[in-house]
Z-matrix of the N, CA and C atoms (Angstrom, degrees):
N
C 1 1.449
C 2 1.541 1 110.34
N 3 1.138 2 97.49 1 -6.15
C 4 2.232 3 88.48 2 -156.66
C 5 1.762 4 82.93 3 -110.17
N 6 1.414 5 95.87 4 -54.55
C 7 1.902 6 74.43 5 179.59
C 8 1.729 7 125.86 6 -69.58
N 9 1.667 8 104.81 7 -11.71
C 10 1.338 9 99.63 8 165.49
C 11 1.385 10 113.85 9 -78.81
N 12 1.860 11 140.88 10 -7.93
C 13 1.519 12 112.24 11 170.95
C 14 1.293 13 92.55 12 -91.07
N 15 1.400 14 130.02 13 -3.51
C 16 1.989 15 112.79 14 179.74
C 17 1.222 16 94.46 15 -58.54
N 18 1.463 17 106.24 16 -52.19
C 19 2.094 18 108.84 17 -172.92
C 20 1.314 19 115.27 18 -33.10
N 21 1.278 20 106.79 19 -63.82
C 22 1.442 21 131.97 20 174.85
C 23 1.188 22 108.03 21 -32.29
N 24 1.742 23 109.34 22 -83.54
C 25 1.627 24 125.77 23 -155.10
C 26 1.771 25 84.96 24 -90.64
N 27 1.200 26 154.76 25 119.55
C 28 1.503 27 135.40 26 146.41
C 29 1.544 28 133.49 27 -91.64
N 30 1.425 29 86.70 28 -7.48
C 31 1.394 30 88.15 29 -174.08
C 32 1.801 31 107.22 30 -113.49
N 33 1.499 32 102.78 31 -2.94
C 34 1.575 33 105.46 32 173.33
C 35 1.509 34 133.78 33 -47.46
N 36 1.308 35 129.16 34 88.49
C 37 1.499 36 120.19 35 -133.97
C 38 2.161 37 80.43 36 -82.56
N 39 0.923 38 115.80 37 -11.81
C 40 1.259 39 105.11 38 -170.44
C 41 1.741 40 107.04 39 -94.80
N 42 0.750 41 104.26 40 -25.32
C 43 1.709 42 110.03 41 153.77
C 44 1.821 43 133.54 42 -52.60
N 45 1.814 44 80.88 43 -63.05
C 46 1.268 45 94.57 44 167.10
C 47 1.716 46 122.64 45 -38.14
N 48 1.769 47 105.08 46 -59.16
C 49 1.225 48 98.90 47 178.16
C 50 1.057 49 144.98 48 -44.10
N 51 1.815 50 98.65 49 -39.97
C 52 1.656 51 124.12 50 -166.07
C 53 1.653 52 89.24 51 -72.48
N 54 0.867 53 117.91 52 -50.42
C 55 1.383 54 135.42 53 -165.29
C 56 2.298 55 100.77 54 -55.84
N 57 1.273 56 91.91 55 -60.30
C 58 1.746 57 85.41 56 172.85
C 59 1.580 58 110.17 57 -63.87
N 60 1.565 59 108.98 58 -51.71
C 61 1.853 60 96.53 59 -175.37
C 62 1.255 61 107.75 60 -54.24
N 63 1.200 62 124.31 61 -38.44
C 64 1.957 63 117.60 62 -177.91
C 65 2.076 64 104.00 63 -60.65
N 66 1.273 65 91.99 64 -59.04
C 67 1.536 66 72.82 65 167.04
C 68 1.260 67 130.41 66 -89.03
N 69 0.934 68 128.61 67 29.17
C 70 1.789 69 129.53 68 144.24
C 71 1.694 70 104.16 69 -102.14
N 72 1.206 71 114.35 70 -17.72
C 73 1.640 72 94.68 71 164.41
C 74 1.535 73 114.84 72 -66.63
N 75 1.296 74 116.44 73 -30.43
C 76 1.335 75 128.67 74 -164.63
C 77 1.938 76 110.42 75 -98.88
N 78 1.667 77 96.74 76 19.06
C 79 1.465 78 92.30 77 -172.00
C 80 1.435 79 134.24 78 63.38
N 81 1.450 80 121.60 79 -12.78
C 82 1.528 81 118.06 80 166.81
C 83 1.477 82 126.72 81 -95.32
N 84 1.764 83 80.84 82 101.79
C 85 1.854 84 115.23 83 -153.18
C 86 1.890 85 95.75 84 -70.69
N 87 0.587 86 105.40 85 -40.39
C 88 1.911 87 101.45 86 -172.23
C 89 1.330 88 101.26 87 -77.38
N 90 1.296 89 129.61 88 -56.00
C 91 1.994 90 116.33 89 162.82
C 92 0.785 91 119.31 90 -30.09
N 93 1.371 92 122.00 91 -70.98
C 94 1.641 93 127.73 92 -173.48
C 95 1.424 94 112.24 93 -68.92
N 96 1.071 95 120.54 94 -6.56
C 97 1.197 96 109.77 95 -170.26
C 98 2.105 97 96.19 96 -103.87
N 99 1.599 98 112.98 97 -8.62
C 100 1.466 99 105.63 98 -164.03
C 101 1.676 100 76.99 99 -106.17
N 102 1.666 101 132.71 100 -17.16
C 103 1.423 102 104.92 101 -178.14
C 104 1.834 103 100.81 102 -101.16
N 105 1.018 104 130.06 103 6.15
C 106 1.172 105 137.61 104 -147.73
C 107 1.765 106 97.69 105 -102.13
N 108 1.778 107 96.23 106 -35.41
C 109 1.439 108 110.86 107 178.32
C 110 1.455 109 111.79 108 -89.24
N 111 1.587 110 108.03 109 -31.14
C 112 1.440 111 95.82 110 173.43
C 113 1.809 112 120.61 111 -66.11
N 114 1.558 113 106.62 112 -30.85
C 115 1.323 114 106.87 113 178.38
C 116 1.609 115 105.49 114 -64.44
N 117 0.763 116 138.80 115 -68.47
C 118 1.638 117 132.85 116 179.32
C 119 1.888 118 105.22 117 -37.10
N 120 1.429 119 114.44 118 -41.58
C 121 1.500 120 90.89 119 168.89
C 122 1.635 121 115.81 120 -89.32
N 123 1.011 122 147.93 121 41.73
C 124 1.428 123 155.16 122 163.66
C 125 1.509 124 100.74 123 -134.31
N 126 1.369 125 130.97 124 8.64
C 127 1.144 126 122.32 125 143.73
C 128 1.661 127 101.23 126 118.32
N 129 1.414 128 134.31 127 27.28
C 130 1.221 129 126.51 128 -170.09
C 131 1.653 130 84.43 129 -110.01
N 132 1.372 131 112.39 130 139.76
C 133 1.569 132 117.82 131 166.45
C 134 1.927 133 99.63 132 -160.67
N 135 1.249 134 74.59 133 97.32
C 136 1.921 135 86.44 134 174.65
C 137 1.842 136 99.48 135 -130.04
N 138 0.997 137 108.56 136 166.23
C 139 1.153 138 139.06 137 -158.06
C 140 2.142 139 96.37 138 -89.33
N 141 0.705 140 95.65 139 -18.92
C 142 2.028 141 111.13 140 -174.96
C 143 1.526 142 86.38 141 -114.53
N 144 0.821 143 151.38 142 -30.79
C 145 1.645 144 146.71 143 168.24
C 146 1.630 145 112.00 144 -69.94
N 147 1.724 146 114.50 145 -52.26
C 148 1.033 147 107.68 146 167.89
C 149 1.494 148 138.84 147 -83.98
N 150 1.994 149 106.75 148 2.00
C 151 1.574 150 113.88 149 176.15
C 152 1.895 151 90.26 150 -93.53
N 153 1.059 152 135.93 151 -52.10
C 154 1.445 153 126.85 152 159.73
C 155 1.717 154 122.86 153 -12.03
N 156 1.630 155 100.03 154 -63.78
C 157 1.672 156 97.97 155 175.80
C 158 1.444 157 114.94 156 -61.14
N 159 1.418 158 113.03 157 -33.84
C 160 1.818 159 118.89 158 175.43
C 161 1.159 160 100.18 159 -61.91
N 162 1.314 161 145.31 160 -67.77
C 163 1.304 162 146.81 161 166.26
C 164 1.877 163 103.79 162 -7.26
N 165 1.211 164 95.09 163 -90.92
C 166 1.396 165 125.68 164 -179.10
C 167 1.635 166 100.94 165 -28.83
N 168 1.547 167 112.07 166 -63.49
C 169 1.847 168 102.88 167 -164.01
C 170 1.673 169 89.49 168 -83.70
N 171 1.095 170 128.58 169 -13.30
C 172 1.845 171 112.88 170 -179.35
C 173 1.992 172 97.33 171 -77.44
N 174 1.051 173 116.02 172 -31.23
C 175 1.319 174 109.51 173 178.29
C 176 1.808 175 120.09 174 -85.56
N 177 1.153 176 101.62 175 -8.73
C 178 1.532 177 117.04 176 161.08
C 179 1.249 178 135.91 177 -125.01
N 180 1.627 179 79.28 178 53.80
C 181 1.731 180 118.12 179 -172.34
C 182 1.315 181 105.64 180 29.62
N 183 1.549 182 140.83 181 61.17
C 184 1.174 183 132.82 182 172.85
C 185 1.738 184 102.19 183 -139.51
N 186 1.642 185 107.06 184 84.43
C 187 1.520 186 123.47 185 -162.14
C 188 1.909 187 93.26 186 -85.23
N 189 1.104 188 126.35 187 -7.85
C 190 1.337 189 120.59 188 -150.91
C 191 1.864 190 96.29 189 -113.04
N 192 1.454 191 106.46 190 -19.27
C 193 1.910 192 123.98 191 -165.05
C 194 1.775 193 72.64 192 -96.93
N 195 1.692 194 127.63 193 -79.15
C 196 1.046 195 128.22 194 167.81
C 197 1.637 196 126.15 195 10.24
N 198 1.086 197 97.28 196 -97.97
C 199 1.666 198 124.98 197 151.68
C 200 1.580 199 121.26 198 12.98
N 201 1.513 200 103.99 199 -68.55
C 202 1.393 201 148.21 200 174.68
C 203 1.303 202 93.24 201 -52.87
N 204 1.379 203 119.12 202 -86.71
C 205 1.541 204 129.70 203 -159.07
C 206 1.533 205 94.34 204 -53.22
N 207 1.132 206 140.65 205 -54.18
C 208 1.495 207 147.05 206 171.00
C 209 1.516 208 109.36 207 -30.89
N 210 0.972 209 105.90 208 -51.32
C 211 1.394 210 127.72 209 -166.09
C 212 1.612 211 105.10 210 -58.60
N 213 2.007 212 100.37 211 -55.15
C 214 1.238 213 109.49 212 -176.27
C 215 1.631 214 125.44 213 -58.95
N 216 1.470 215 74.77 214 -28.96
C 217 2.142 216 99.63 215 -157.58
C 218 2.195 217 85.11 216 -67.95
N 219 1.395 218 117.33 217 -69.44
C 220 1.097 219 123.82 218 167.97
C 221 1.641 220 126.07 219 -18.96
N 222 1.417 221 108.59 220 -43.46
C 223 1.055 222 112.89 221 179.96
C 224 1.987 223 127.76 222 -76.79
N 225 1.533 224 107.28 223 -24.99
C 226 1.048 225 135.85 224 150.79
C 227 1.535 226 117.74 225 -53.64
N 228 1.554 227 114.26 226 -68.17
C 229 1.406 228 126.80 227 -159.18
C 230 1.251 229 103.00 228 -151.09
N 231 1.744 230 114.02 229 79.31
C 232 1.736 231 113.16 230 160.19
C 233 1.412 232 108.14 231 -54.03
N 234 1.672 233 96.43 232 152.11
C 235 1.497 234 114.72 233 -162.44
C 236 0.900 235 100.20 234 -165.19
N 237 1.689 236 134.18 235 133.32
C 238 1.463 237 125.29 236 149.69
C 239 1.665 238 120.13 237 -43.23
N 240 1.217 239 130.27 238 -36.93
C 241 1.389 240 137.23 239 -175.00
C 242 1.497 241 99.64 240 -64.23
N 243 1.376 242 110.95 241 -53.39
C 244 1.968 243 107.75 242 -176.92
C 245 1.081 244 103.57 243 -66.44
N 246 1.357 245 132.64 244 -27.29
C 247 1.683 246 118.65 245 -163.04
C 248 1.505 247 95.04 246 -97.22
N 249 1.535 248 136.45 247 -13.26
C 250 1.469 249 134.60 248 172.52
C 251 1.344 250 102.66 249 -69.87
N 252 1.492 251 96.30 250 -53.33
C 253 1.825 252 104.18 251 -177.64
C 254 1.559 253 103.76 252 -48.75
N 255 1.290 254 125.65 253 -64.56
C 256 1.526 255 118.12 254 -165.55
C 257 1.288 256 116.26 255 -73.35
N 258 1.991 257 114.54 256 7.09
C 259 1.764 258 86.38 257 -170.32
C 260 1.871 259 80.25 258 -112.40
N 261 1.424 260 119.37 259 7.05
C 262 1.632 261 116.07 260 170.56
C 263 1.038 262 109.58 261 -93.56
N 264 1.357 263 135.97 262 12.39
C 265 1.909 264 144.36 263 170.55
C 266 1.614 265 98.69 264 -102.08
N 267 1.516 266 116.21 265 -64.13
C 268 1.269 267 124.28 266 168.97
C 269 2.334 268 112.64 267 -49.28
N 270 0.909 269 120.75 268 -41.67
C 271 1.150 270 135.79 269 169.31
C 272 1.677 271 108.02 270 -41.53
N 273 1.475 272 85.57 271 -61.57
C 274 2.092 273 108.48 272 -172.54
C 275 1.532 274 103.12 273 -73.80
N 276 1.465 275 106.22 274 -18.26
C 277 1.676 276 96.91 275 167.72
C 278 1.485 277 114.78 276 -106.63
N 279 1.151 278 116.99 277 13.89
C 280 1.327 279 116.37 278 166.26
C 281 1.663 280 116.36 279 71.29
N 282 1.311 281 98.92 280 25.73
C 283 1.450 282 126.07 281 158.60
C 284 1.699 283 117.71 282 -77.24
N 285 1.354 284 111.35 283 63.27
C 286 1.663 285 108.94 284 -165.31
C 287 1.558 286 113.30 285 -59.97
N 288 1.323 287 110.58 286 -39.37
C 289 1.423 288 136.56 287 177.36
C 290 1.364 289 123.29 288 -48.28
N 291 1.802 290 119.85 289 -47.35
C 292 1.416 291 103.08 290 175.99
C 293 1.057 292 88.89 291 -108.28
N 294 1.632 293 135.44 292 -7.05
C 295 1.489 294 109.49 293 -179.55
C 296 1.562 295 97.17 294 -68.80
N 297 1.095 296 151.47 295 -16.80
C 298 1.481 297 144.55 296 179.87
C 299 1.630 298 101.03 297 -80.62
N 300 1.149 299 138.82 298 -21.16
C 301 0.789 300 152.18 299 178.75
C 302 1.865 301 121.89 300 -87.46
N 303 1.387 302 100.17 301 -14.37
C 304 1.666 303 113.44 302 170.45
C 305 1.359 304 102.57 303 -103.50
N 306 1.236 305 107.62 304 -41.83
C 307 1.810 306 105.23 305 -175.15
C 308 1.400 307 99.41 306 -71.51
N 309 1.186 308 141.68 307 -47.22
C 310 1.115 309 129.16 308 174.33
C 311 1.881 310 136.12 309 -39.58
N 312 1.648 311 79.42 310 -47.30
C 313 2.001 312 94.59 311 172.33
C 314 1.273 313 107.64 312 -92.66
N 315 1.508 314 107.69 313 21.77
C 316 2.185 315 109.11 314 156.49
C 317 1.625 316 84.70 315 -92.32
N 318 1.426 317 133.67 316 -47.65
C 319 1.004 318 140.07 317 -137.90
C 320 1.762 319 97.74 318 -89.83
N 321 1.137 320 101.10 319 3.61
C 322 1.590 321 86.02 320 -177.59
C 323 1.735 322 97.92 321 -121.50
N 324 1.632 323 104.20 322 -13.34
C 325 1.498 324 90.87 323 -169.05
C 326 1.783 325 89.84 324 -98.62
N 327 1.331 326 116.50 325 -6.67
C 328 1.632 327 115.50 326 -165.20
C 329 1.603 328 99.08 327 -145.99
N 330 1.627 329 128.96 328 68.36
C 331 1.325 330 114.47 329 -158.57
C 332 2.025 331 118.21 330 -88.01
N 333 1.824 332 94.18 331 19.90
C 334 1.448 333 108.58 332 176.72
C 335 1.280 334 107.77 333 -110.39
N 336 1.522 335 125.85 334 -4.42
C 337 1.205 336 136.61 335 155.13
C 338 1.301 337 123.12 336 -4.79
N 339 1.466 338 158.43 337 34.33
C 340 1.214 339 146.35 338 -154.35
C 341 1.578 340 119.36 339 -49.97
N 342 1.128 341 97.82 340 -43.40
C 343 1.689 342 105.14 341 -170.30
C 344 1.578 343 97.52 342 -76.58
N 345 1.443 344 123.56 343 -33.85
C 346 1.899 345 105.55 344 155.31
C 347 1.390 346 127.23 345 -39.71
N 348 1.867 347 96.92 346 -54.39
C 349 1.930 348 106.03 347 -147.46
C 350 1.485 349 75.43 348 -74.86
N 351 1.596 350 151.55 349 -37.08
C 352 1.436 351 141.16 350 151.44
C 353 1.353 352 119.61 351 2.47
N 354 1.130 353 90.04 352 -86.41
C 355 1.551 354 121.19 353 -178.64
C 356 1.414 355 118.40 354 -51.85
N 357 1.526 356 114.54 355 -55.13
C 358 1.197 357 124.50 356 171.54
C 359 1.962 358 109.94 357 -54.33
N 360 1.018 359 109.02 358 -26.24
C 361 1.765 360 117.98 359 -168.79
C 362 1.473 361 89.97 360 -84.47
N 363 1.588 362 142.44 361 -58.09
C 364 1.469 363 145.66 362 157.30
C 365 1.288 364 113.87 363 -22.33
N 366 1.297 365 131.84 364 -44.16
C 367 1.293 366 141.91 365 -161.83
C 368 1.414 367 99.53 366 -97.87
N 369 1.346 368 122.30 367 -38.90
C 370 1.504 369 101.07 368 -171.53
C 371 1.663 370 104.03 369 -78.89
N 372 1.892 371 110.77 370 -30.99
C 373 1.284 372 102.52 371 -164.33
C 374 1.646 373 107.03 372 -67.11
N 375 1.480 374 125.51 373 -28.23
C 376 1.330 375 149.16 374 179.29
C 377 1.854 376 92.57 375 -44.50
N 378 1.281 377 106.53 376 -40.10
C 379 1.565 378 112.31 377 -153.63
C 380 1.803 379 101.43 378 -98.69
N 381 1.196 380 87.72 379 2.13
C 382 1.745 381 92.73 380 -169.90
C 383 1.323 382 123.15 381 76.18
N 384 1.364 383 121.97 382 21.72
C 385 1.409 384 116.48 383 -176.62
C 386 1.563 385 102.10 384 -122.12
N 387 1.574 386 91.37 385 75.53
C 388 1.808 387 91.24 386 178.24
C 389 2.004 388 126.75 387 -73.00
N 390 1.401 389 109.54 388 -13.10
C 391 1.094 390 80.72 389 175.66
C 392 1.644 391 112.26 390 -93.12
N 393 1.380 392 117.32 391 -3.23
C 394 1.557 393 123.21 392 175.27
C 395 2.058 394 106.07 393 -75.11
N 396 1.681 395 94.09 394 -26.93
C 397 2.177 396 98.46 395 166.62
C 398 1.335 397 86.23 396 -75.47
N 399 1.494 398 163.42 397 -104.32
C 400 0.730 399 154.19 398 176.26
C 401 1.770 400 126.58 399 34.43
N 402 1.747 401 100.22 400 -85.41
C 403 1.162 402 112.32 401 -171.24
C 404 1.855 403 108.27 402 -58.07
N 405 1.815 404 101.28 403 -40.37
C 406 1.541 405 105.21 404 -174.26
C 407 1.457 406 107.37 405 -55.73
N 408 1.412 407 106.17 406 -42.23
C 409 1.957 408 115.33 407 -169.29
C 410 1.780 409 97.71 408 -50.71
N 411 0.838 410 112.29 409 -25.15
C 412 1.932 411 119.38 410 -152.59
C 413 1.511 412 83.60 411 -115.88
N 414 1.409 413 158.98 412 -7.04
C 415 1.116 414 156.72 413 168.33
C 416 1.651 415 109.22 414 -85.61
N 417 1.250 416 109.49 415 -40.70
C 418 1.484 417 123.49 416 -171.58
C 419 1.670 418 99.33 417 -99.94
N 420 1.099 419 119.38 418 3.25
C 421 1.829 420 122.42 419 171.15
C 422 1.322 421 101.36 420 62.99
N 423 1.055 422 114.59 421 27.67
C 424 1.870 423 114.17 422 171.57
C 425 1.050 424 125.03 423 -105.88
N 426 1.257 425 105.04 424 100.98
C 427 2.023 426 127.92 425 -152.84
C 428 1.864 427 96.91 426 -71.53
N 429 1.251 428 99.65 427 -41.25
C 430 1.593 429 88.48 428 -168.88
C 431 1.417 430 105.54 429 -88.55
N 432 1.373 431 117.11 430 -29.35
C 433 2.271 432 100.53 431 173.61
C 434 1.470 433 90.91 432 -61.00
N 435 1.445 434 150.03 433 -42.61
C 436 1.237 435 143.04 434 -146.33
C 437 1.811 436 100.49 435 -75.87
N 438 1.333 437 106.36 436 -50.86
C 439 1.618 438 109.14 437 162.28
C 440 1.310 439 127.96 438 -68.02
N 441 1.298 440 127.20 439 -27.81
C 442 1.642 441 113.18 440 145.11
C 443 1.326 442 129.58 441 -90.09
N 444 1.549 443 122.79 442 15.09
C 445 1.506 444 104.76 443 146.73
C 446 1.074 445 86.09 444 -95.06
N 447 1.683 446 164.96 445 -15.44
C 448 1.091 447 130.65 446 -159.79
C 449 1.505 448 115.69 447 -95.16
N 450 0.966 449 105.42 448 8.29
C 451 1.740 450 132.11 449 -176.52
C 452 1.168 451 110.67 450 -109.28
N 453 1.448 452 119.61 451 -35.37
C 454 1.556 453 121.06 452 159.00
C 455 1.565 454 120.09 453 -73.71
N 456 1.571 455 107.23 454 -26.72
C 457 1.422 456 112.77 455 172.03
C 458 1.607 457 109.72 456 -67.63
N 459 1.691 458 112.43 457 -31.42
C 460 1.418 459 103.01 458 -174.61
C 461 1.674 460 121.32 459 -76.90
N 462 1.632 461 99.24 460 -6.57
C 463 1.313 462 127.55 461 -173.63
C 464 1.568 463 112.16 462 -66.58
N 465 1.236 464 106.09 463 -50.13
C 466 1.871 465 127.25 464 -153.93
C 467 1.651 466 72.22 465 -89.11
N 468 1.640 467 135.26 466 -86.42
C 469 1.210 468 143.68 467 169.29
C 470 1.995 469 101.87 468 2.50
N 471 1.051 470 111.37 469 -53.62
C 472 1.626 471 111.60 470 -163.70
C 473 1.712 472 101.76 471 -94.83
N 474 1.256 473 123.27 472 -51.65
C 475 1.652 474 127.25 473 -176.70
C 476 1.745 475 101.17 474 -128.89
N 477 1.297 476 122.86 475 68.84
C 478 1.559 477 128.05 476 156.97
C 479 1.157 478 117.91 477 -22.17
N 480 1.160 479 114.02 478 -44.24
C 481 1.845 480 124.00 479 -178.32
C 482 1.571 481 127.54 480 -85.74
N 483 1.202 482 106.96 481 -15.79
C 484 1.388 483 134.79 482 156.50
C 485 1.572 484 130.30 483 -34.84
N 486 1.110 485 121.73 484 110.33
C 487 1.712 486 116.98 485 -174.62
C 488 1.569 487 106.59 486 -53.78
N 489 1.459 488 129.47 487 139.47
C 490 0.770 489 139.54 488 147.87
C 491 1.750 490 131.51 489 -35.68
N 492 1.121 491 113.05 490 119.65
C 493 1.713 492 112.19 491 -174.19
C 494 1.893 493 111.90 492 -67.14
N 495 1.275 494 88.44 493 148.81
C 496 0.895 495 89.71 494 -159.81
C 497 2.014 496 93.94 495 -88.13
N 498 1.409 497 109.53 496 -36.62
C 499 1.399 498 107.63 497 169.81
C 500 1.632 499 97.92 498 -142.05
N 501 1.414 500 106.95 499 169.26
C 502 1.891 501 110.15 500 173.57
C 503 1.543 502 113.39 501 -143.03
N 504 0.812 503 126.39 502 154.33
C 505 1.430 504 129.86 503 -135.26
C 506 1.312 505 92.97 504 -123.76
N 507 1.110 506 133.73 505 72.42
C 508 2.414 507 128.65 506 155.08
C 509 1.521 508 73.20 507 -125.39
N 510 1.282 509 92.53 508 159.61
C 511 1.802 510 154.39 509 147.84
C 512 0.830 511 150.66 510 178.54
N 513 1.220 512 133.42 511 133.98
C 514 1.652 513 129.79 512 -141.55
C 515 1.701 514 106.22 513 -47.73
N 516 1.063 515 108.72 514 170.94
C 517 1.596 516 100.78 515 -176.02
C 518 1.746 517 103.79 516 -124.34
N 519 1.220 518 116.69 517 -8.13
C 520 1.353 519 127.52 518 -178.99
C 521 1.440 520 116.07 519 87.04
N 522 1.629 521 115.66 520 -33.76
C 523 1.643 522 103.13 521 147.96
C 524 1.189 523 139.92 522 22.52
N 525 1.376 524 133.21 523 97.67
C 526 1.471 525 131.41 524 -177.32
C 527 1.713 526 82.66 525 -64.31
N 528 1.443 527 144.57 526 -32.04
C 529 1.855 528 121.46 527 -171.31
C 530 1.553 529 94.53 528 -86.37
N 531 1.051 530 130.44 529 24.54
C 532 1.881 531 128.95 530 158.95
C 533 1.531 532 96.74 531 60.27
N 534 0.920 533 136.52 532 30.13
C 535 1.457 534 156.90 533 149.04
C 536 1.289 535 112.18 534 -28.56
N 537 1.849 536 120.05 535 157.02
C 538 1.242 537 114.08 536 162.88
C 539 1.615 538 98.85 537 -149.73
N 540 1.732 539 82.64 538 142.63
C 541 1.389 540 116.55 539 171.72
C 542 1.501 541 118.40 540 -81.26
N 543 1.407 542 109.46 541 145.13
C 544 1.699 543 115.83 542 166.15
C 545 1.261 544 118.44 543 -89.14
N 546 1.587 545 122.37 544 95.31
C 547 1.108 546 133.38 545 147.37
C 548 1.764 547 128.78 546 -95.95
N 549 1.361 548 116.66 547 172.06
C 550 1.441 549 107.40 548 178.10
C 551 1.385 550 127.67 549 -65.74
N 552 1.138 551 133.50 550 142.25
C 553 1.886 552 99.26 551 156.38
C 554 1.613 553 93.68 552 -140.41
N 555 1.325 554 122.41 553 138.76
C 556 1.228 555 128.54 554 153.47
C 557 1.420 556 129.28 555 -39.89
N 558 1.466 557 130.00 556 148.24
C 559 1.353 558 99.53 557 170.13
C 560 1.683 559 87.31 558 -115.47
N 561 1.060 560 128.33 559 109.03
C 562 1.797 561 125.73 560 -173.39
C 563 1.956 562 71.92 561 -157.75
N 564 1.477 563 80.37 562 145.70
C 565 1.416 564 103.05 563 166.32
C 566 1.698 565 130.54 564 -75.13
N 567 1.018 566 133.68 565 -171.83
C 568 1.299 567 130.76 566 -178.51
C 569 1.379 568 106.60 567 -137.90
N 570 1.232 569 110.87 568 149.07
C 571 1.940 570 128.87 569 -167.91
C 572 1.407 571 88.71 570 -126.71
N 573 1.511 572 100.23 571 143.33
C 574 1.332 573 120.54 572 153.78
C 575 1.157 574 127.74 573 -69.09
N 576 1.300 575 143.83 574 152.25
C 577 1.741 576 130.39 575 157.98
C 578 1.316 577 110.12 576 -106.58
């Protein structure tokens, strides 16, 4: 139905939009991202149009096209959510520097932010500054990033020269002895939608 009124209407920039956010709610990143672009050229430029296209090129591994749209959306309507969104594109490109620098200005416009002081704790440990991942993990009340940098801190602490993990495996196990289990966890940051 939705791509038959694009047929219809094609040049409806207000269509277009509705039409990309429905498919980026629904995960189909190259649709939304080919009606998402047509609405911005027929004249749609909102701030939810341009965190959508970030969406879209961070999920088609394109953190650097991403970036941009973040950039734009931000410039319209600062937000902790746009500046999380653009410093987890910058993050995925291995931009440690301003992505610490986006998570931070979530953290100043939203400083209860969890999924920032997260992010921000990823970025410092990424950067080697685990007890500053540390302090953020315990700023943002997030018991378990605080136990895997602190497990990565015991890591660098024991073999300094040692590659960095790529993920580490505690989580609570539910245990009446408050125990922990080995499961996976990524260490990749988290985006808002």
């Amino acid at each position: 139905a939705i791509q038959r009124a694009v047929q219809l209407r094609p040049d409806d920039a207000h269509l277009l939009d509705t039409a990309g956010l429905l498919m980026t709610d629904i995960h189909q990143w190259e649709l939304a991202s080919q009606y998402l672009q047509h609405a911005l050229e027929q004249g749609a430029s909102s701030w939810k149009t341009l965190n959508a296209l970030g969406i879209c090129a961070d999920m088609q591994n394109n953190p650097a096209v991403a970036s941009t749209y973040y950039t734009q959306a931000i410039a319209l309507q600062p937000s902790a959510l746009l500046y999380n969104n653009q410093g987890y594109s910058l993050y995925m490109a291995q931009n440690y520097a301003a992505a610490t620098k986006s998570f931070e200005a979530a953290l100043q416009l939203e400083p209860t932010n969890q999924l920032a002081w997260r992010n921000l704790a990823l970025v410092r440990m990424r950067q080697g500054n685990l007890d500053e991942a540390l302090q953020a993990a315990f700023k943002g009340g997030d018991i378990h990033s605080a136990l895997i940098i602190g497990r990565l801190h015991n890591d660098q602490d024991r073999s300094p020269q040692a590659k960095p993990r790529e993920c580490v495996y505690i989580s609570p196990d539910g245990a009446e002895s408050g125990g922990w289990e080995l499961t996976a966890v990524p260490l990749d940051p988290g985006r808002a939608s």
